[in-house]
LOMIGU-897189 format. One record per residue (C-alpha): x, y, z negated; residue number from 1; residue in three letters. Coordinates in Angstrom, 2 decimals, padded with zeros to 5 digits, m for minus. Each point is the difference from the previous one (the first is absolute). Example, Ala and Ser with C-alpha at 12.3 -4.5 7.8 and 13.67 -1.06 7.14 Angstrom:
BEGIN
{x=012.30 y=m004.50 z=m007.80 pos=1 code=ALA};
{x=001.37 y=003.44 z=000.66 pos=2 code=SER};
***
This chain:
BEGIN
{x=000.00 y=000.00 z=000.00 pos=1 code=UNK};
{x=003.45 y=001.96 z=000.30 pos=2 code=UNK};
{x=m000.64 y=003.18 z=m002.33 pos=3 code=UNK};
{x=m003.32 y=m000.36 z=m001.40 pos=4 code=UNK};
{x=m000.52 y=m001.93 z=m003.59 pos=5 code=UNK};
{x=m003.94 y=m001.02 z=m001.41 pos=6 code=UNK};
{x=m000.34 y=001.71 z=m002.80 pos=7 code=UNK};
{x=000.11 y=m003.22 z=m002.02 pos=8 code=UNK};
{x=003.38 y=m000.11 z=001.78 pos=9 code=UNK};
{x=001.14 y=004.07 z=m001.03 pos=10 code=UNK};
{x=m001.08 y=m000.54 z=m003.34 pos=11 code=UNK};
{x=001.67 y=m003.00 z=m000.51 pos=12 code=UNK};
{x=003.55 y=001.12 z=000.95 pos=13 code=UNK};
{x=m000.68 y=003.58 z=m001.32 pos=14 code=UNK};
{x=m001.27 y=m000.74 z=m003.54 pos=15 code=UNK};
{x=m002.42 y=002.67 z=000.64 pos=16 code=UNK};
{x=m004.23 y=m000.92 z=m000.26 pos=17 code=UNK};
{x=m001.47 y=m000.28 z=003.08 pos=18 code=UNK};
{x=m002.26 y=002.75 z=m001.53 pos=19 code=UNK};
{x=002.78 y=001.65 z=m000.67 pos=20 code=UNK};
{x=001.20 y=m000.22 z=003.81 pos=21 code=UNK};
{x=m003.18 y=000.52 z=001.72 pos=22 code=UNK};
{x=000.12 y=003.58 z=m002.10 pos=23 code=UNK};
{x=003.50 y=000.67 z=001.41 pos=24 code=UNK};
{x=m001.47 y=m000.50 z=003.20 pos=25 code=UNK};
{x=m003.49 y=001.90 z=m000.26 pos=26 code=UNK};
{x=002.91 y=002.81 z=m000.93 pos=27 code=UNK};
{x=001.75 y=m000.66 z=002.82 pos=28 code=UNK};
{x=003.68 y=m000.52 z=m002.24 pos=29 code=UNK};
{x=m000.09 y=m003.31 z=002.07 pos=30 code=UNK};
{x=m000.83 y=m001.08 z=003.26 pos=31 code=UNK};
{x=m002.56 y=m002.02 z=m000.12 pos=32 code=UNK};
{x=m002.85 y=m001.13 z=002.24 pos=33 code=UNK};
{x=m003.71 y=m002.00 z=m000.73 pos=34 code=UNK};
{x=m001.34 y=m002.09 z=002.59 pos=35 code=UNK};
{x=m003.34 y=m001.17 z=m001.09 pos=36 code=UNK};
{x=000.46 y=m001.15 z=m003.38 pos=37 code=UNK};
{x=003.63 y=m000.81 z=000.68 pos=38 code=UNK};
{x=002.74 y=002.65 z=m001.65 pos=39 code=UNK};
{x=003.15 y=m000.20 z=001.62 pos=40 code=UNK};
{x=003.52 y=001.56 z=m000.96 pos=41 code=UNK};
{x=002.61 y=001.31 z=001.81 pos=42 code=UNK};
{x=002.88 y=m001.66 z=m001.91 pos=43 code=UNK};
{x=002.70 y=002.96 z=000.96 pos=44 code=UNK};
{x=m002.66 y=002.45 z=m001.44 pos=45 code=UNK};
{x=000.03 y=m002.29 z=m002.89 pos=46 code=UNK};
{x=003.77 y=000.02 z=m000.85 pos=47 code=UNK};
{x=000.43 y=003.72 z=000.59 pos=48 code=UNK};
{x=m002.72 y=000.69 z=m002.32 pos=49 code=UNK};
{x=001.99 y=m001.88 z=m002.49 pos=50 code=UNK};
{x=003.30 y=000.88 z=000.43 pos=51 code=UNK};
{x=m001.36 y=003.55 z=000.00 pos=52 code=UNK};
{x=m001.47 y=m000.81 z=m003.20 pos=53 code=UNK};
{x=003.02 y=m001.64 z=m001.67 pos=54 code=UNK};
{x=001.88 y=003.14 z=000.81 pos=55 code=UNK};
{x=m002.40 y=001.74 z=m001.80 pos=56 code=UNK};
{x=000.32 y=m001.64 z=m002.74 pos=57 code=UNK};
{x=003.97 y=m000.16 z=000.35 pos=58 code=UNK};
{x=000.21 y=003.96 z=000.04 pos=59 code=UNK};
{x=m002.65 y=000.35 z=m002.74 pos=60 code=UNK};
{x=002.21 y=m002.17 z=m001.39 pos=61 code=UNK};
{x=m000.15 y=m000.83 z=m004.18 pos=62 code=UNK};
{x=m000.58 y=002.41 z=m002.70 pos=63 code=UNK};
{x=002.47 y=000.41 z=m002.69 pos=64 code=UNK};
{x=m000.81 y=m001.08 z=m003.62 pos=65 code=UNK};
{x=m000.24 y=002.01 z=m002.63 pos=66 code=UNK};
{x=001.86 y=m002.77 z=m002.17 pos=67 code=UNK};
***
């Protein structure tokens, strides 16, 4: 199916919900397409969003303790 995951599939490798995903795609952070009652995933989409994401994180980075 080359770049296109189910959403079973996405959700799966992600570790996101698939409620969780079809709301990434309804915002249009992901590519993402329904056909009938089918979501599918672009699977690039999907790793960008998370590597965007980790980034994120990695620049938010940890507080420091007030120890």
């Amino acid at each position: 199916m080359g770049d296109w995951l189910t959403i079973k599939e996405a959700a799966k490798a992600s570790g996101y919900t698939h409620v969780h995903l079809q709301d990434l795609a309804r915002q249009h952070r992901i590519k993402a397409k329904k056909i009938v009652t089918v979501w599918l995933v672009s699977k690039s989409s999907l790793e960008r969003y998370i590597k965007e994401q980790t980034e994120r994180g990695e620049k938010r980075g940890r507080k420091p303790s007030d120890d």
